[in-house]
Each structure stands twice: as C-alpha cells, then as structure tokens.
N, C-alpha and C positions, 0 to 999 in steps of 0.2 A: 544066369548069364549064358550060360550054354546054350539055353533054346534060342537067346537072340542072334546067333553064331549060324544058326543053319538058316536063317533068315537075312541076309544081308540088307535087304533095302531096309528092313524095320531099326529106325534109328533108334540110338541108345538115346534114355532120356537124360533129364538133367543131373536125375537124381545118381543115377550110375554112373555118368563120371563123375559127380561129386566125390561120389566115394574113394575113386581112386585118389584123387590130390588129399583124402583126410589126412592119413599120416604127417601131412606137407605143414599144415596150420601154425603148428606152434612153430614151428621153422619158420613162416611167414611173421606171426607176430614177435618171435626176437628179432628177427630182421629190421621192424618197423618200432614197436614200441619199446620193445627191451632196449635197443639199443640208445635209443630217446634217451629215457628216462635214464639208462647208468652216464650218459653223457653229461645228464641236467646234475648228477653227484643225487639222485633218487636211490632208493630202497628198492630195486626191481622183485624182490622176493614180497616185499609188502604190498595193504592193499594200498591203491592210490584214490584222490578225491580231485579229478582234473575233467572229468567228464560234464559235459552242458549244466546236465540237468544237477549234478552235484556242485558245481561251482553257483548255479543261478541260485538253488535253497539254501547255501551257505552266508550268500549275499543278501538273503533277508527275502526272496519272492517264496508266496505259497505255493503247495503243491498243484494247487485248483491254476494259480498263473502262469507255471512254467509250462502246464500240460496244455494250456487254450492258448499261451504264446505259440506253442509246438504245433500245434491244429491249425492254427489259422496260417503260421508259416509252407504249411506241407501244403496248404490247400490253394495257397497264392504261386507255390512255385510247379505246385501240379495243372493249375490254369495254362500256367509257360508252356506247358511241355505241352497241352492239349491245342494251347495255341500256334505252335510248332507245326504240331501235326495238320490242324486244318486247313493253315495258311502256308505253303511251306515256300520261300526265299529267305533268301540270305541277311537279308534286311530284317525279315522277324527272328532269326535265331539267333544272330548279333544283340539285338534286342530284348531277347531274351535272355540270354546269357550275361549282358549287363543287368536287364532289372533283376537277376536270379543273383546276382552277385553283391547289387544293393542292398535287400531284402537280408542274405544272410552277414553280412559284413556288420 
C-alpha cells in the first residue's frame, strides 16, 4: 500500500478498498439478516434453509432444474441490461425494469 502512496494518480483498485470495509461484514449481515431472522422468533446461531435454491430442492425440483431455471433467468435479465446499454432512453429502462421484475417475481 505504500508504493501506491507515492503515486497519487495510480487509483486504488477494488480489491484494496474491499479490504478495508472487511472487518465491517459481519456487522453488515446482523444488521440485515440476523436481525430478520431473530425477529421471524429463528435460531440465528443455526443453520437456516430459506435460500432459492434450498427452498426450490425442498419443494420437489431437481438439481439439473433449479440450476437451468437459474441460467436461463440470468441470461434473459442480462439481455435487459445489454438492451439498456444499446438502446438507452427512458422508455427501455422502465421497460426493463418492469420485465426484470416480471421474470423474477
């Protein structure tokens, strides 16, 4: 970190500030999910089974359908975002932002 000190234009990358908020994390997720969860009357010290992909395999889909539901999702709302980019007014992002909302709701 020093050498980038005697260098001012040379920005810090991502990776380096990441480090400094690490300590912050787990203070971020009791903020978010601990607090959740001891609200919901949960075990916060246990594990929990509330995530997509564990609620989707507990409800009977296979592994092979949660992950190709999960692909083809990522890839229709990555379209959105490409179509954003190419086309850009307010009318496609609106647009987007509803059919990105349809898709995962």
């Amino acid at each position: 970190m020093a050498g980038l000190d005697a260098f001012p234009q040379v920005r810090r990358s991502i990776f380096e500030r990441r480090d400094l908020s690490a300590p912050f994390e787990p203070c971020a997720w009791i903020a978010t999910c601990g607090v959740r969860r001891a609200w919901n009357g949960e075990r916060i010290w246990q594990a929990y089974r509330s995530h997509f992909y564990q609620r989707a395999t507990d409800r009977g889909f296979s592994v092979i359908d949660v992950v190709t539901r999960v692909f083809v999702l990522n890839l229709a709302l990555g379209s959105l975002a490409v179509v954003t980019v190419l086309l850009p007014s307010r009318l496609n992002d609106v647009a987007a932002l509803v059919g990105g909302g349809a898709l995962v709701a």
